[in-house]
VMD Tcl script that draws the C-alpha trace (Angstrom):
set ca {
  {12.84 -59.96 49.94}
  {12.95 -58.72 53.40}
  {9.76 -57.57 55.21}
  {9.63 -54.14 57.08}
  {9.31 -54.18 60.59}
  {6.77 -52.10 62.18}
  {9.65 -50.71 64.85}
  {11.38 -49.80 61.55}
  {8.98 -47.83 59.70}
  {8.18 -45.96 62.93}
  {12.13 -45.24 63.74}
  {12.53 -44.27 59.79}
  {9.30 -41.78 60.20}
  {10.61 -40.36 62.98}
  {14.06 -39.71 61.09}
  {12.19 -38.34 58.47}
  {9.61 -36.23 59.42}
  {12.44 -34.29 61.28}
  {15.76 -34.29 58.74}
  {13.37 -33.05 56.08}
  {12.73 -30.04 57.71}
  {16.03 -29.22 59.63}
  {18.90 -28.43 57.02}
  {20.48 -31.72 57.19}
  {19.33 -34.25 54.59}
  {16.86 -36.60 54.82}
  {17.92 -38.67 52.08}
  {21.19 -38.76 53.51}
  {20.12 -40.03 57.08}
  {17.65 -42.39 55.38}
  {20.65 -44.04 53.76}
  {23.55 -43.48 56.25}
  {21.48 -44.29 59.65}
  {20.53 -47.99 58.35}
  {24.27 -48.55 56.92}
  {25.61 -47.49 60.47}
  {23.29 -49.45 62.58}
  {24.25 -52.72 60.26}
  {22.18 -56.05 60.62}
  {18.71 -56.04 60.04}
  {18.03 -52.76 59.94}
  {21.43 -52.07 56.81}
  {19.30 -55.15 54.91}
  {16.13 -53.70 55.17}
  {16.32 -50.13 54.52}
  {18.69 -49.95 51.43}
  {17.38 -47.62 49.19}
  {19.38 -48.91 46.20}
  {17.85 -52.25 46.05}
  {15.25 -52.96 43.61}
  {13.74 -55.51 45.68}
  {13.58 -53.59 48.59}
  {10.42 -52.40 50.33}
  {11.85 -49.07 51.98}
  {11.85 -46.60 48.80}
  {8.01 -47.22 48.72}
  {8.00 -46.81 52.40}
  {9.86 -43.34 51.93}
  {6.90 -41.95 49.19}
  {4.51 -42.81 52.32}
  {6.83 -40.20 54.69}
  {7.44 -37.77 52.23}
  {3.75 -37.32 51.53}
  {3.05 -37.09 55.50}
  {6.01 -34.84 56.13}
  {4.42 -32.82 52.89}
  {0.88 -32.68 55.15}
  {2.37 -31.52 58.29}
  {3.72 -28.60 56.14}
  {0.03 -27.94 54.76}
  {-1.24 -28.14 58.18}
  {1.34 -25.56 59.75}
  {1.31 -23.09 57.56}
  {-3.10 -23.60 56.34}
  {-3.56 -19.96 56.71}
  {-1.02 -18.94 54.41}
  {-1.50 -21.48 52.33}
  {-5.55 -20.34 52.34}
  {-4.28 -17.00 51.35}
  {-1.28 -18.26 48.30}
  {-4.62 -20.22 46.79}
  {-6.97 -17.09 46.69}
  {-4.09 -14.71 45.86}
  {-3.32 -17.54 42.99}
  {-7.23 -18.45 41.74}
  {-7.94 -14.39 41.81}
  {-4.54 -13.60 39.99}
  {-5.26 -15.87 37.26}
  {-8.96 -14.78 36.89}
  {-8.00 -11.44 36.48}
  {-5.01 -11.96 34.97}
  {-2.56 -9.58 37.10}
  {-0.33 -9.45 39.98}
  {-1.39 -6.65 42.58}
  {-1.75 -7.66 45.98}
  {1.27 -9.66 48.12}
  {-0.80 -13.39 48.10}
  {-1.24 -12.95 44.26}
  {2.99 -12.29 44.13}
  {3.76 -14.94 46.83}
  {1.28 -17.53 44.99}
  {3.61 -16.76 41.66}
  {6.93 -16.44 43.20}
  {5.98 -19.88 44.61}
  {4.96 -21.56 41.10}
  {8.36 -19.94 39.64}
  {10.51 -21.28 41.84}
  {8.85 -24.88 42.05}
  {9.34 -25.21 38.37}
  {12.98 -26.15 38.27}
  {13.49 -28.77 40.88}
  {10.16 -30.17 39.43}
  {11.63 -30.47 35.79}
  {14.86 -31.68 37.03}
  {13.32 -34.12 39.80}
  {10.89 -35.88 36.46}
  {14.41 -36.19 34.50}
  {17.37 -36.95 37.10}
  {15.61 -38.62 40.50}
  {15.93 -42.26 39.44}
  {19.17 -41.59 37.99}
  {20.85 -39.87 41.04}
  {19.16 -42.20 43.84}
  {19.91 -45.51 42.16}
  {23.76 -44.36 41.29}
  {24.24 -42.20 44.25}
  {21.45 -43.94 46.87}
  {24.76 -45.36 48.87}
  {26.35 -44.61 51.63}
  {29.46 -43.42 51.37}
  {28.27 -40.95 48.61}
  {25.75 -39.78 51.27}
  {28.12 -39.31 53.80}
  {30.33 -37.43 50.57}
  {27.58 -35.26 50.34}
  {26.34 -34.47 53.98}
  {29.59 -33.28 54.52}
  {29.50 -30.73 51.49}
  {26.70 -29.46 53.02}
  {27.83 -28.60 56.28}
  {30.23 -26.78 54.38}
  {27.49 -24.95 51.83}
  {26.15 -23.78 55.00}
  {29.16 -22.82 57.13}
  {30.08 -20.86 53.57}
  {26.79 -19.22 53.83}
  {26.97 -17.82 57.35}
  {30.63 -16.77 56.74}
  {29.89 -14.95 53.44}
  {26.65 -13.25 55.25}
  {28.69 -11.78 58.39}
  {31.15 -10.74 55.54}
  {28.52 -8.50 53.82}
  {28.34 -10.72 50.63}
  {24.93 -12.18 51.64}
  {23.05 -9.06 52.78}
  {20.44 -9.47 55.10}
  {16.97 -7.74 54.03}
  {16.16 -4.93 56.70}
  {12.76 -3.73 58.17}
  {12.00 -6.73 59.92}
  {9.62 -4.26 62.81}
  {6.22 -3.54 61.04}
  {6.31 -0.31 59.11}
  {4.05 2.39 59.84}
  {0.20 1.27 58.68}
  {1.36 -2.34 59.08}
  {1.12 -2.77 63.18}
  {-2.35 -4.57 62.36}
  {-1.00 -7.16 60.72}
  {-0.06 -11.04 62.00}
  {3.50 -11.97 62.00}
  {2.88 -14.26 59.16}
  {1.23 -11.71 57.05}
  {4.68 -9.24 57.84}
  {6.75 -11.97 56.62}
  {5.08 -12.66 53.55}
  {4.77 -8.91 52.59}
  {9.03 -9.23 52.50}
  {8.75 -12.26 50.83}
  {7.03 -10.60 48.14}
  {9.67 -8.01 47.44}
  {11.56 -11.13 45.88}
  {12.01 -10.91 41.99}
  {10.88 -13.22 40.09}
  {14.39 -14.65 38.57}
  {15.60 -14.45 42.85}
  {12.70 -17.07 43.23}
  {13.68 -19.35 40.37}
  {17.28 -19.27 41.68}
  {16.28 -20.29 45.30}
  {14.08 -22.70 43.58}
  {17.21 -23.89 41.12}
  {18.98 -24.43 44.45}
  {16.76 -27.05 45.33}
  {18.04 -29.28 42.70}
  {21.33 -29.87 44.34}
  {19.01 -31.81 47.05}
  {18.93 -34.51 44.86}
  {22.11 -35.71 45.62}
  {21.56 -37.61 49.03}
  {23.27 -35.50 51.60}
  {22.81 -32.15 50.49}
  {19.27 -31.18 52.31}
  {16.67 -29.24 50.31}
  {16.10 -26.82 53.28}
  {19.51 -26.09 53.36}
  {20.27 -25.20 50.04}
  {17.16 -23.30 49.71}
  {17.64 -21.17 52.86}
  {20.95 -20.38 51.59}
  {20.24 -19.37 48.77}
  {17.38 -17.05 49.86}
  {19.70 -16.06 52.50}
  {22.25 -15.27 49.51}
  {19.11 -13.25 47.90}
  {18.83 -10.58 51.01}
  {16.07 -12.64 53.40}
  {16.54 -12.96 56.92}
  {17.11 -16.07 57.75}
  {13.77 -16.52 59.19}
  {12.17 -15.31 55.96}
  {14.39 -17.46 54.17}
  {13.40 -20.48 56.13}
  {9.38 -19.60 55.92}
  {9.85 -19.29 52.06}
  {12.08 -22.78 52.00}
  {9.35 -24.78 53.25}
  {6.57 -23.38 51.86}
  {8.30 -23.77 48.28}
  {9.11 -27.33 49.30}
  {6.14 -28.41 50.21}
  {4.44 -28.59 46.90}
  {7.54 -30.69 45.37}
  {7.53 -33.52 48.15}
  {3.79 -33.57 48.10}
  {3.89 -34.18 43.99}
  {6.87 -36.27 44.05}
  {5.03 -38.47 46.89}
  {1.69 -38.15 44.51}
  {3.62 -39.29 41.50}
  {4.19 -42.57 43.49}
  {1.49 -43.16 46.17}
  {-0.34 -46.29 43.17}
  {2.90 -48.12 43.42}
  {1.70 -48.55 47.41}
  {-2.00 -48.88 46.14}
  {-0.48 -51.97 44.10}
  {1.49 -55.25 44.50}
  {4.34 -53.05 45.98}
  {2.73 -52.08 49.05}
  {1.59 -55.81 49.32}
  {3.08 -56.60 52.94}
  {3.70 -53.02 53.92}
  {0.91 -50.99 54.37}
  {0.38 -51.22 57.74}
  {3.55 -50.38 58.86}
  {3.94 -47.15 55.77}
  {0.46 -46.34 58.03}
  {2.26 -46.14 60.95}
  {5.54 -44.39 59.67}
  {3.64 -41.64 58.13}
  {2.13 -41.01 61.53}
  {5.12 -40.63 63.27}
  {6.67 -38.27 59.95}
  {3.51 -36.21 60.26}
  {4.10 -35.83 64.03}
  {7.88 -35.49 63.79}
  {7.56 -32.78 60.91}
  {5.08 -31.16 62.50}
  {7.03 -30.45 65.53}
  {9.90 -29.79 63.75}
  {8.36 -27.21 61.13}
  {6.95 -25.24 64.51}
  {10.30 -25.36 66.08}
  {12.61 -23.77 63.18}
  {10.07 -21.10 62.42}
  {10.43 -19.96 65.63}
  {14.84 -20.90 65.87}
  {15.35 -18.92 62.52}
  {14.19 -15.68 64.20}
  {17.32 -15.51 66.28}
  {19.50 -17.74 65.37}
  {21.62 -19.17 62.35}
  {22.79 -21.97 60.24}
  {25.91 -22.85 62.14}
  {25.37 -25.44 64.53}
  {23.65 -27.46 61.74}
  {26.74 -26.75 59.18}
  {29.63 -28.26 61.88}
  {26.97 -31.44 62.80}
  {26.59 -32.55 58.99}
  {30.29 -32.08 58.99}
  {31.21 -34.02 61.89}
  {28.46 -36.04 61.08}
  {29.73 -36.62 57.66}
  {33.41 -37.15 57.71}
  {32.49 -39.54 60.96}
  {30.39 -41.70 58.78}
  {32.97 -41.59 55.87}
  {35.84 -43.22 58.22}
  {33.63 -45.30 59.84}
  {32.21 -47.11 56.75}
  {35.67 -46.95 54.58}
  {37.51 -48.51 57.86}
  {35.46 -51.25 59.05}
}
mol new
graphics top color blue
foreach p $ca { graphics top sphere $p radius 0.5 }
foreach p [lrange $ca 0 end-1] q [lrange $ca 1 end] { graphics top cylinder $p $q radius 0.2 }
display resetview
């Protein structure tokens, strides 16, 4: 079995921390990056190999990349637990954390299900990398669709995005959640059902999920806030679910350098979680839909002709 290299598990954190959070796939760049770089680096990091180190490495990431998400957005999160702890004491749903803390468990519960029953399947028959680079390119084109359909009026953007009157008090945060909570209850469970497709490595979990909120009437920088807030319960679980395997003979060997990859996922996250929030205010999905494209079809031809 090959051993993990320090400079890997830092270049892989890196990688992660920031294709988690930007609609691009991080499962997809996990596998396609190693298989383009070759040597060393293609033997290591294969994702599909039993004997390989680097899926245990990846649970480490995922659960840093899942903290840098808690530590962004603490306040909110301090507010989704009261609304959530006070809404099931009194059992009702009044006040916009109580909705927001609900909207969030409904739409967490199908990619949760469907993660428990289909993650080993899809990752062990689909973990390679010319399905990755299949799929990265469908999602440049989910997301081109999306910003096409949206100018054309079929994804209708939510208005009242300045403060309505009585509201000028309130934090930019606090505004955004307030539109959040207009969402239904089914709209949440579809945006959540979205979040299945990501999955299949290529199609990115952000991605899916901002389109689909987009697709629901959200801005696209409501749409974005609500994407990673609902995903970062499911990494954080799905990292959970995992984290003995390191505590055991798997992480024998590896520790130090999971150690230092989470560090630089929980730095690269975090910068990347501050940076969308603020991108998603003006701008849209496009330059992200023609990279994965490019980026895509590129590594298709490249690994089918050498």
């Amino acid at each position: 079995m090959s051993v993990l290299t320090y400079t890997e598990a830092i270049g892989v954190g890196l990688l992660q921390g920031v294709t988690e959070l930007f609609p691009v796939s991080s499962l997809g760049h996990s596998i396609l990056v190693p298989a383009l770089l070759g040597g060393h680096w293609k033997q290591d990091l294969d994702v599909s190999a039993e004997s390989s180190p680097y899926l245990n490495v990846l649970i480490g990431l995922h659960l840093a990349t899942a903290l840098a998400l808690v530590v962004y957005f603490r306040r909110d999160w301090v507010r989704v637990v009261r609304g959530f702890v006070s809404s099931a004491r009194e059992r009702r749903i009044e006040t916009v954390d109580q909705k927001l803390a609900w909207l969030l468990v409904v739409g967490t519960v199908p990619v949760g299900v469907a993660g428990l029953a289909l993650d080993h399947l899809f990752r062990s028959a689909l973990g390679k990398p010319i399905p990755a680079a299949i799929f990265l390119t469908l999602n440049g084109l989910v997301l081109y669709v999306t910003e096409r359909l949206r100018r054309g009026g079929t994804g209708r953007r939510r208005a009242g995005l300045a403060p309505a009157p009585g509201e000028e008090h309130l934090s930019h945060e606090e505004l955004s959640d307030r539109r959040l909570a207009k969402l239904t209850f089914g709209e949440a469970a579809k945006i959540g059902t979205a979040e299945i497709l990501a999955l299949l490595p290529g199609i990115s979990r952000s991605g899916v999920t901002i389109s689909a909120g987009i697709f629901r009437g959200l801005s696209h920088e409501d749409a974005a806030r609500f994407s990673f807030m609902l995903a970062t319960p499911v990494i954080a679980a799905a990292a959970l679910l995992k984290v003995p395997a390191l505590l055991g003979s798997a992480g024998d060997g590896i520790r130090g350098q999971v150690l230092a990859g989470s560090v630089a996922a929980f730095v690269a996250g975090y910068v990347a979680v501050k940076f969308l929030t603020k991108y998603f205010e003006t701008k849209t999905l496009t330059p992200f839909a023609i990279y994965c494209t490019l980026a895509g079809l590129g590594s298709l031809a490249y690994l089918t002709l050498t």
